[in-house]
N, C-alpha and C positions, 0 to 999 in steps of 0.2 A: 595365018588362016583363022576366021570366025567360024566357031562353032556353034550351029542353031540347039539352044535348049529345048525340050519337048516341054510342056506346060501340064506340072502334074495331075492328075488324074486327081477332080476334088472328092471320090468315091473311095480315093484311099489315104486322102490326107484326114490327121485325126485332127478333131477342134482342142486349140489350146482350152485349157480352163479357166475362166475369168476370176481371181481371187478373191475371196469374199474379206472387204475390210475389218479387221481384228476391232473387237471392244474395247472402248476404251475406259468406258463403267461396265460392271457385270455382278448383276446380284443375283444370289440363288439362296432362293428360299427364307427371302426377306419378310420379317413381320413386326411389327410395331405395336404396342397394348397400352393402353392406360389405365391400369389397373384392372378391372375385366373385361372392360370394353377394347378392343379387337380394332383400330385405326387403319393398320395394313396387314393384310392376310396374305402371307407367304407368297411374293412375288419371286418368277425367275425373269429376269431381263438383261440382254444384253444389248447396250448403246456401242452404235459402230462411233468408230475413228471419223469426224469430219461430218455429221449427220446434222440435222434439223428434227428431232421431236419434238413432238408436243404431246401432253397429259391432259386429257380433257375429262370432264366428268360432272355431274351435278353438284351440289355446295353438299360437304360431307363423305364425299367419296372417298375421301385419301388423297387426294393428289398432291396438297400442299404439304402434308406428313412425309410423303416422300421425297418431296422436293428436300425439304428436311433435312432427312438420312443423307443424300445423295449431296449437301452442301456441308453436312456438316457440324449441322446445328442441332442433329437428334442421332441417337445410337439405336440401330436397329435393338431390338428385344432378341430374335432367333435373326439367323442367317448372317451370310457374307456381304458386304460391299467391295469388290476390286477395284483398283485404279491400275492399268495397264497389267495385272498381275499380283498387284500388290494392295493384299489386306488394309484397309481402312477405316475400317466400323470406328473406332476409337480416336483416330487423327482428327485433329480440330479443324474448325473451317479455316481458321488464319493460316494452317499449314499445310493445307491442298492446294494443288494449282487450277483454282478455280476462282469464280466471283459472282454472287446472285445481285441482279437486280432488281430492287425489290419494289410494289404498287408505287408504294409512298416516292420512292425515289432515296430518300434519307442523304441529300443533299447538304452541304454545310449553309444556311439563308444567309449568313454577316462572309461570307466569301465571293469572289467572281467568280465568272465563267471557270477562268485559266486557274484560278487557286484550287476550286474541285475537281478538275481533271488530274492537277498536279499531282494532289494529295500523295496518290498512291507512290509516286515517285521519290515523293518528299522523304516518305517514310523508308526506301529503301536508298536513300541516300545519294540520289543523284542529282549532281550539280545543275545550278539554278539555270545557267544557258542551254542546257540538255533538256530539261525540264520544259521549259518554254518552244522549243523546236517540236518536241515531240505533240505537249497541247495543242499547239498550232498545225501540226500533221492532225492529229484527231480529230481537229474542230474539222477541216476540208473530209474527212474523212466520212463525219456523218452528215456535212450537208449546212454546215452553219459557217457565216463571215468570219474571218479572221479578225474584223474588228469587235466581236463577241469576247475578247478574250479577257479583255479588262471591266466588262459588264457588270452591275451584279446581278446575281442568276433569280435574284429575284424581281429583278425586273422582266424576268426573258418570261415567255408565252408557256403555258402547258407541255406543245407539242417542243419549245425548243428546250424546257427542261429535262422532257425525255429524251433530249438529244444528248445536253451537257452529262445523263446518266449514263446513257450508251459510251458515251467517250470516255468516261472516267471508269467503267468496268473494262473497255480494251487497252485502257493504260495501266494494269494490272499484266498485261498482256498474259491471261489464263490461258490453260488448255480447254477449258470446258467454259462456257457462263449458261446459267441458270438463270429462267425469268417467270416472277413469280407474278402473272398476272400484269404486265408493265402500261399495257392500253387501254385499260378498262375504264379510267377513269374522264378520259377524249372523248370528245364529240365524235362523233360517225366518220364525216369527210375526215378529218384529222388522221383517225384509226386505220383509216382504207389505204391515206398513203404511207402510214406510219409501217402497216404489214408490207408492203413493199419493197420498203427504205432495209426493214428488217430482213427479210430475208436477199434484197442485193449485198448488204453487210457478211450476213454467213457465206455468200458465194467469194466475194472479194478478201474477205479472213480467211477462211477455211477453216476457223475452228467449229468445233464442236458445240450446239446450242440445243438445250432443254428447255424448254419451255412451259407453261402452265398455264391453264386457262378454262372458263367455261364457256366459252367462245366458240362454237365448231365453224363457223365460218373464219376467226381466224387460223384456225389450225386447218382447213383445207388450203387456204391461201397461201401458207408457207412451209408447210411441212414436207419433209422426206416422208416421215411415216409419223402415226399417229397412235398414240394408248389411249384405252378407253378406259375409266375406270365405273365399278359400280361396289358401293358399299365394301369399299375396301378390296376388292380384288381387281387385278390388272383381266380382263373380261375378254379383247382383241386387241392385237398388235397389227400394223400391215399399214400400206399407201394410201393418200389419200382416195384414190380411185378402190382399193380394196374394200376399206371400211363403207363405202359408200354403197356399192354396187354387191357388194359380199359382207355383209355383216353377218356376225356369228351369231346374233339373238335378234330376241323383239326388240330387248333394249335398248340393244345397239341401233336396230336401224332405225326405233322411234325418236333415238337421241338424235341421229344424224341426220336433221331432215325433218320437214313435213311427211306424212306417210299414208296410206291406205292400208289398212289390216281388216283382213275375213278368216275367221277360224271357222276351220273345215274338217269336218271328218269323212271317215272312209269306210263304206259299204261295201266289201266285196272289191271291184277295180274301178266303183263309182265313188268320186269327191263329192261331197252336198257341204254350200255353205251353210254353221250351224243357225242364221238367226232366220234364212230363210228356206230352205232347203231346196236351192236353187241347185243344182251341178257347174260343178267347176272345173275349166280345166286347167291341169298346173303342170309344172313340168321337175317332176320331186326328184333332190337332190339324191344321190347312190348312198349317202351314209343314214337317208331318212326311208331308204326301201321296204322297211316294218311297219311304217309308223300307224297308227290307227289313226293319228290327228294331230294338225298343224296348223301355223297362221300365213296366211298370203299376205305378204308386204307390196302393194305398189306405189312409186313413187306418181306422185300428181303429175311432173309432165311424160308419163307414159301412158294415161288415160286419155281416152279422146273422146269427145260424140261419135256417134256414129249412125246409121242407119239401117233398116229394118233386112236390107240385103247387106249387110256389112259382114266380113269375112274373119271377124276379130274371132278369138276362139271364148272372149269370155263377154257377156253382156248384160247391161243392169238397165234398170227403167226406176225413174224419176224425175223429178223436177228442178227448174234449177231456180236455187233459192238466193243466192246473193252473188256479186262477183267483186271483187277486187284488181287493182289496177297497181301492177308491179313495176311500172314505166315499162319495159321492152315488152313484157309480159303480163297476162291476163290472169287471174286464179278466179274459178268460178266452184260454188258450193254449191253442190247438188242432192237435194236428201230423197235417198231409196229406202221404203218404210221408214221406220226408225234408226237406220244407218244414215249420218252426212261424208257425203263422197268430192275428193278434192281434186282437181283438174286445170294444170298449167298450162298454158298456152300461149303462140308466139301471139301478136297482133293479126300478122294472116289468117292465122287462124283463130281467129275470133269467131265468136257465137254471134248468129245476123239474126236471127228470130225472136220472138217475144221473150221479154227477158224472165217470164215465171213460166214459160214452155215446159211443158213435158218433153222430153229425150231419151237417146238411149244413150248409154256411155259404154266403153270400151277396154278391155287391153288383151294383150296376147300374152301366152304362159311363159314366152321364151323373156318378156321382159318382168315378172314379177318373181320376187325372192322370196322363197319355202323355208322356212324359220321353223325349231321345235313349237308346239303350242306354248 
């Protein structure tokens, strides 16, 4: 006899919990000084099992001091560094399982391809057949001929030196690699497929990759989440789409991005922006419910033209002063008094009128970001 199951009731089944991947670095209360000068100011962070960060930040910020800490080459001043649990401030970088890759590359020039991949192997003692199977797994690995291997690496190209680098840091086979800055040096095209390459690599490894850059278009491109540093403080953590769309300052969202900013204050339950005292409408966040005054961030392609019945909730008058041509897309510079106002655009929507026309431009409150002043 078949017994029909009833199909349970999804009102009383509870949701499993999805496990949050453990750290695999974790600092707390990390800080770094050179003498009174303050490099890294008491970071807590912890890097999941298996992730893509990236540390982005202007020159000075700290990011390469921590890179640092975190490989090994500098001891914090205050605070812990864990490696799955286990204390490391003081362990040297030869003896972590890790490996930075560093701008330069610091490649051997009087070796081949196959001899600087080896190296690492060499050194921990494995036989010369083993040696060469594995190079040759790595060379396929990042994307380079197998007849590369007897090359010398100073013949090879820019972008395939950063190849021979990438394979001779996962012939270490670390748990963690560090990159300190690796594409900066590449032409553009290069760069664009080189982030690619980079992040299909984390996916097909699965290890663990920090990253370093002043780059934020490469750290949108590849990243799980992204640090932002300013003058020494880790400032916001969070996905690329977080950082973007929800930045926690002006900084952040001026770093990230072209931007639109109007500081506005508040009369009563009326916003006036301050250079014009135009009213604004915005749509302020619940933790800024006090605030006397704040800045409006809008990104350029949430601006539009618009017209004199346009239903936008916020609108400006100007003229438009210059445009630039981004291939898919339009950016036109439009100055309202003394403010220049920025405006993306697809090709559809392109501007058909006189190109020093007076207009109105546009955006609504639900798309622009309310930041402390």
């Amino acid at each position: 006899m078949t017994l029909a199951m009833a199909a349970p009731d999804p009102a009383t089944v509870e949701a499993v919990p999805v496990p949050t991947p453990r750290p695999v670095l974790q600092l707390v209360g990390v800080r770094k000084t050179f003498g009174a000068f303050s490099a890294v100011e008491r970071i807590d962070l912890d890097i999941r099992e298996g992730e893509f960060l990236t540390i982005v930040g202007p020159s000075g910020s700290g990011k390469t001091t921590l890179l640092r800490m975190l490989a090994g080459m500098e001891a914090p001043s205050e605070g812990n560094i864990t490696l799955r649990g286990e204390l490391i401030n003081d362990l040297p970088a030869n003896k972590r399982p890790t490996c930075l890759v560093f701008q330069s590359l610091a490649l051997f020039p009087h070796k081949t391809v196959g001899q600087n991949i080896e190296f690492p192997l060499k050194v921990k003692g494995v036989p010369p057949a083993q040696r060469k199977e594995r190079a040759l797994e790595l060379l396929r690995m990042v994307r380079l001929p197998e007849a590369y291997y007897g090359k010398n690496v100073m013949k090879c190209s820019g972008g395939e030196r950063q190849r021979v680098a990438l394979a001779r840091a996962f012939a270490y086979d670390p748990d963690v690699l560090f990159f300190d800055e690796p594409l900066s040096a590449l032409d553009y095209k290069l760069k664009k497929v080189l982030e690619k390459e980079l992040k299909d690599l984390h996916k097909e490894s699965g290890k663990t990759f920090i990253y370093i850059t002043h780059s934020l278009e490469e750290a949108m491109v590849m990243s799980d989440r992204i640090g932002v540093m300013q003058a020494g403080r880790l400032v916001q953590v969070g996905t690329p789409e977080e950082i973007y769309t929800r930045p926690a300052n002006r900084f952040v969202s001026e770093f990230v991005g072209e931007v639109n900013v109007v500081g506005v204050s508040r009369e009563g339950m009326r916003w006036t922006a301050d250079d014009s005292g135009q009213e604004i409408r915005l749509a302020l966040p619940r933790q800024m419910a006090d605030a006397a005054r704040a800045a409006v961030v809008i990104r350029p392609e949430f601006m539009r033209f618009v017209d004199a019945a346009s239903t936008a909730d916020n609108v400006l008058r100007g003229r438009i002063y210059n445009e630039y041509s981004l291939g898919s897309r339009i950016q036109y510079q439009v100055r309202v008094g003394e403010r220049t106002v920025l405006l993306e655009l697809s090709r559809a929507q392109a501007w058909r009128g006189a190109p020093d026309a007076d207009v109105l431009v546009g955006w609504d409150a639900a798309d622009a970001i309310v930041v402390e002043a």
